[in-house]
C-alpha positions in Angstrom: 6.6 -28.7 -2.6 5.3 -25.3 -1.6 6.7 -22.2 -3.2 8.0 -20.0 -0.5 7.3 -16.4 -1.1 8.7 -13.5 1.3 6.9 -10.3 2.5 8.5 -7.4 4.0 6.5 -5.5 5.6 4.5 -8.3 6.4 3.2 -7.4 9.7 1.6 -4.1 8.5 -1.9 -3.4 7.4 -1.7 -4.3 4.0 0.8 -7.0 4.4 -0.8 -8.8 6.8 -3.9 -9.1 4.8 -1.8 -10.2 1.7 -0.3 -12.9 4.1 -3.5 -14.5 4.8 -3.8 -14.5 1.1 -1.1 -16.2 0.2 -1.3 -19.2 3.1 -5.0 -19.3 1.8 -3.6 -20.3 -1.5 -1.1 -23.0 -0.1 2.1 -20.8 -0.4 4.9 -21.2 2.4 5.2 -17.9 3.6 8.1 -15.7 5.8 7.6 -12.7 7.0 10.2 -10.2 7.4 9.1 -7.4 9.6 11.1 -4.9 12.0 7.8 -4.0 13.9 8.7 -0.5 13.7 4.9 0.2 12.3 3.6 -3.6 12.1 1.9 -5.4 14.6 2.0 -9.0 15.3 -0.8 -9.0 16.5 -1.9 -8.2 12.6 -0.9 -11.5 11.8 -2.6 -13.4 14.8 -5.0 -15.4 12.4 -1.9 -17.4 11.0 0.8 -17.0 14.0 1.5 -21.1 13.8 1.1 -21.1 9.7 4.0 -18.8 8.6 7.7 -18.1 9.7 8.2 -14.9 11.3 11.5 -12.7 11.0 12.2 -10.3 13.2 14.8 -8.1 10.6 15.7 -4.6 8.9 15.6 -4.1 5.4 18.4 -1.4 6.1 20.9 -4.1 7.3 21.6 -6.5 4.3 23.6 -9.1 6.2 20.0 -9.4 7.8 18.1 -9.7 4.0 19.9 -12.5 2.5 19.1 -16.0 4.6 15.7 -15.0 4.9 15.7 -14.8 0.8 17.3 -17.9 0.5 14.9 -20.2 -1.4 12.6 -17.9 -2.0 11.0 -17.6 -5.9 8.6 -14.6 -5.1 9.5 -11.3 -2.9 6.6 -9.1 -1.9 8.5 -5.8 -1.0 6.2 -3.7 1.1 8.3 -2.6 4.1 8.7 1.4 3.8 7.9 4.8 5.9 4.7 5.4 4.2 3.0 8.8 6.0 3.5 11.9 3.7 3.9 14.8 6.1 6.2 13.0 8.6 8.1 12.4 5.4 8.6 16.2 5.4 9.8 16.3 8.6 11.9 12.9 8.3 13.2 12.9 5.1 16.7 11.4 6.0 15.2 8.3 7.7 12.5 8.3 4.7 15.3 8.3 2.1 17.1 5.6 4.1 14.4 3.2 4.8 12.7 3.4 1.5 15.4 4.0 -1.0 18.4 2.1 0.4 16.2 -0.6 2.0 14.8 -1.0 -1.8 18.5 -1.3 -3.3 19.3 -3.9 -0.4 16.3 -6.2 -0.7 16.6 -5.9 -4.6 20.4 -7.0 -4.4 19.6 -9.4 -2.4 16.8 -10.8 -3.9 19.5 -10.9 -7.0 22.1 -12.5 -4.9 19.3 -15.5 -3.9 17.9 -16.3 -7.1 14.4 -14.9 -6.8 12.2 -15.0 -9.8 10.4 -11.5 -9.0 10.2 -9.0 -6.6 6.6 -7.2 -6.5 7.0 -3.5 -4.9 3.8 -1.5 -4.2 4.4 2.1 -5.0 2.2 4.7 -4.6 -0.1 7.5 -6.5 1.7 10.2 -4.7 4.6 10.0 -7.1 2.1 12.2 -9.7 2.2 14.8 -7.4 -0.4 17.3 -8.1 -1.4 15.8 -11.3 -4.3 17.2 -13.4 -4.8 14.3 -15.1 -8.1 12.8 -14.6 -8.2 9.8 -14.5 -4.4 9.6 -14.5 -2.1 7.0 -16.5 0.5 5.1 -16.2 2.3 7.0 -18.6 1.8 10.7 -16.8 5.1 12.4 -15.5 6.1 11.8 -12.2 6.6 14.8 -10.9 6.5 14.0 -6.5 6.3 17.1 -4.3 7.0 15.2 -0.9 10.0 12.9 0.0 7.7 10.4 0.6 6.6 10.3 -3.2 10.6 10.7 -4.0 11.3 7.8 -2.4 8.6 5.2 -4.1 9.0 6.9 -7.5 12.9 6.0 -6.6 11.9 2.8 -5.9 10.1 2.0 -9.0 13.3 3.2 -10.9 15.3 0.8 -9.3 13.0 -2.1 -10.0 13.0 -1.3 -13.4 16.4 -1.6 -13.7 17.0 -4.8 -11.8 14.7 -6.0 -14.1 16.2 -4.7 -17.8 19.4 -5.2 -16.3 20.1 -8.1 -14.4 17.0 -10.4 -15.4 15.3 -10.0 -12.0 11.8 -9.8 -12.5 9.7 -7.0 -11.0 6.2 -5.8 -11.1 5.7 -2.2 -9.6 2.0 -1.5 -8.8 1.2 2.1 -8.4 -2.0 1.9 -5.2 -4.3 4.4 -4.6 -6.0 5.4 -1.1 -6.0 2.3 0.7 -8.3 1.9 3.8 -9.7 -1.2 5.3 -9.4 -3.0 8.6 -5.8 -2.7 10.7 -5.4 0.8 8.8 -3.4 3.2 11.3 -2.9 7.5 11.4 -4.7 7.3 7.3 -7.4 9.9 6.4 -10.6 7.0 6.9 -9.1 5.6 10.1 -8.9 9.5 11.7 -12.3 10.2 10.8 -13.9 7.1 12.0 -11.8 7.3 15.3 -13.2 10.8 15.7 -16.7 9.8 15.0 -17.1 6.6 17.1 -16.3 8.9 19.9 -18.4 11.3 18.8 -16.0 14.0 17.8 -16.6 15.6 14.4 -13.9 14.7 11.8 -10.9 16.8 10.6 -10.9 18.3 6.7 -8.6 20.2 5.5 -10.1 22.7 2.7 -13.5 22.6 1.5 -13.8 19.0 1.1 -14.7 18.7 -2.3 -11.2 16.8 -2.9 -11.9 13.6 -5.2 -10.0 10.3 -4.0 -9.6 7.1 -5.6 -10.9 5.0 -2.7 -9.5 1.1 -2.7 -10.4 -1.0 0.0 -7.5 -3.4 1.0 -9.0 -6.9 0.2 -8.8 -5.2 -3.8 -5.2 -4.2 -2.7 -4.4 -7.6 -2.1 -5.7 -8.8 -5.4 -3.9 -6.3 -7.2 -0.7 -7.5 -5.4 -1.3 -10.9 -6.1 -1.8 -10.6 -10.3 1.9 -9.9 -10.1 2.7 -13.1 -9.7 0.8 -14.2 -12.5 2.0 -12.0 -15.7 4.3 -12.6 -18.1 8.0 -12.0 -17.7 7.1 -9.8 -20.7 5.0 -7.6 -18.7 7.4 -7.1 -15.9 9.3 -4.3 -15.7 6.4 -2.4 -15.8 4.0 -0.1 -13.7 0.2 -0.4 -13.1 -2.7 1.6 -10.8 -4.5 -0.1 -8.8 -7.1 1.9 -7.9 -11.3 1.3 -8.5 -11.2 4.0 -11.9 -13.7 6.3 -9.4 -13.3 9.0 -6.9 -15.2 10.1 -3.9 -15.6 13.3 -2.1 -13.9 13.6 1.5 -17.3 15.1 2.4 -19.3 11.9 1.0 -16.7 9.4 2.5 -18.0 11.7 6.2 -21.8 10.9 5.1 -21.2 7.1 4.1 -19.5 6.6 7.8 -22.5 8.4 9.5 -25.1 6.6 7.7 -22.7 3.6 9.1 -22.9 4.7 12.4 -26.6 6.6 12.7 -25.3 9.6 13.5 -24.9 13.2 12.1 -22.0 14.4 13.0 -20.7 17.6 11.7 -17.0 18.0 9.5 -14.6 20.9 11.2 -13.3 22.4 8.4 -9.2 23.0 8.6 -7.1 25.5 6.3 -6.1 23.6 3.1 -3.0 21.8 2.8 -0.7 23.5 -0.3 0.2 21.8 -3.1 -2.7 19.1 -2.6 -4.5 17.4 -5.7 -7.9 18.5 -6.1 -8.7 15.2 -7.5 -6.6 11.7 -8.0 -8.4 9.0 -9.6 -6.7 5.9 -11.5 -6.8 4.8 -15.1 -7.2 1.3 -14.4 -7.2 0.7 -18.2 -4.0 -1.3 -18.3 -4.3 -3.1 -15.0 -7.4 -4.1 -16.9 -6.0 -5.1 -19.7 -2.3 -7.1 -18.9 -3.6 -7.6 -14.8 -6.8 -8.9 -15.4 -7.6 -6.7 -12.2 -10.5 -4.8 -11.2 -11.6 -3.9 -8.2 -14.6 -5.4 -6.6 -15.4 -3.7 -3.1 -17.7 -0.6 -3.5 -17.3 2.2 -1.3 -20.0 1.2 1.0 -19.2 -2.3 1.6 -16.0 -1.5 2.5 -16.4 1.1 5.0 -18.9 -0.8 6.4 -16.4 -3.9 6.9 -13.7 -1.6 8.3 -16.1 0.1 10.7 -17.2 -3.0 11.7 -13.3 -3.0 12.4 -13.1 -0.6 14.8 -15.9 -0.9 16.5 -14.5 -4.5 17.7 -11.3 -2.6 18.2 -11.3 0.8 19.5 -8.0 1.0 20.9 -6.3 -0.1 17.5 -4.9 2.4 15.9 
């Protein structure tokens, strides 16, 4: 019998790549989704291969049946863009913190083995640390950050407390394919149209680049680890860090083109440099990523050049 695993969030960019994954791998997959951000059109490749459920994480009474009989719980439904969470910090705090505390009770309330959350780096703030650890302060300057970092809290004490496994992973920049209103996905709007691309500050800010099929790996070695090694946090990031100005020059080399940066005023408060120790995902994950920074923006170019009008 196929285990049946749940995703919320399913029908978003990461998501819907991790679904694939997991009806490549024979698991009987549901997708809870609310399409407030997802797309079903995301997870057109295996429309007749999963069960879709249209649902809120918000509403509990509308959590529970689709847990029932589930073993695994892939928790990715959230409002994930840091300066609307500025502006939106109510419906932030609602979605992301409550909605956590209702699929975790529920998740409790069905039986399932583990719940696997995907956090996010913002929750170091503006971190000197480089590379950072697992074991640096939290310290989140956004609400955004606030809410995963109160979201990894709660997962940890599902798990010490009532024996519900979790695994929180802690990702990096994603980009890829599907990717919508992200930092990659602006500037290679922009430049297919031959616009120049938007930077705030000099450009010389380091990110941890990680393209989303290594997301999806990530994800997926938290199903695999001990119930020893739940309860836990890891990065997933690649360990290196690229310069906004040299992620502008991989996408024109991409494209053929030369297209200039225009330069915006800094954004307060922002990290000069985030890259991941990816020491311990090393270590108790077995994870490392495998998509260089080239490859993959060629792949999500590729993307949106066949898609021009997604985003």
């Amino acid at each position: 019998m196929q285990e049946k695993i749940v995703v919320t969030g399913g029908a978003g960019f990461i998501g819907s790549f991790l679904c694939e994954k997991l009806v490549e791998q024979g698991f009987d997959v549901t997708v809870l989704d609310n399409l407030s951000t997802g797309k079903p059109e995301n997870l057109e490749k295996i429309k007749d291969k999963i069960r879709f459920v249209q649902a809120d994480i918000t509403v509990r009474e509308q959590i529970d049946p689709v847990f029932s009989g589930a073993r695994y719980v892939f928790h990715l439904a959230a409002l994930s863009y840091v300066g609307e969470s500025v502006q939106r910090p109510s419906d932030y705090n609602r979605i992301n913190i409550d909605g956590t505390l209702n699929v975790l009770q529920a998740a409790k309330a069905q039986g399932v083995q583990r719940v696997i959350f995907p956090s996010t780096c913002i929750v170091y703030g503006d971190t000197s640390s480089v590379p950072v650890p697992e074991t640096e302060p939290l310290n989140p300057n956004t609400p955004y950050g606030f809410t995963k970092a109160a979201g990894e809290w709660y997962c940890r004490m599902f798990n010490d407390l009532h024996g519900l496994q979790t695994v929180c992973v802690r990702i990096f920049n994603a980009y890829g394919p599907r990717m919508r209103q992200r930092v990659i996905s602006k500037f290679a709007l922009r430049m297919l149209n031959g616009e120049s691309p938007l930077v705030n500050g000099n450009g010389k800010q380091k990110r941890d680049l990680i393209y989303v099929s290594d997301i999806v790996d990530g994800l997926l070695c938290g199903l695999k680890i001990s119930p020893q090694q739940c309860g836990k946090t890891y990065n997933i990031g690649t360990g290196t860090s690229h310069r906004l100005t040299e992620v502008v020059d991989a996408i024109n080399s991409e494209l053929g083109t030369h297209t200039p940066i225009e330069f915006r005023p800094a954004v307060a408060g922002e990290a000069e440099e985030m890259t991941a120790s990816t020491k311990t995902a090393e270590k108790v994950l077995g994870f490392k990523a495998k998509v260089g920074l080239r490859e993959g923006i060629h792949q999500t170019m590729e993307w949106f050049r066949q898609h021009p009008n997604r985003n």
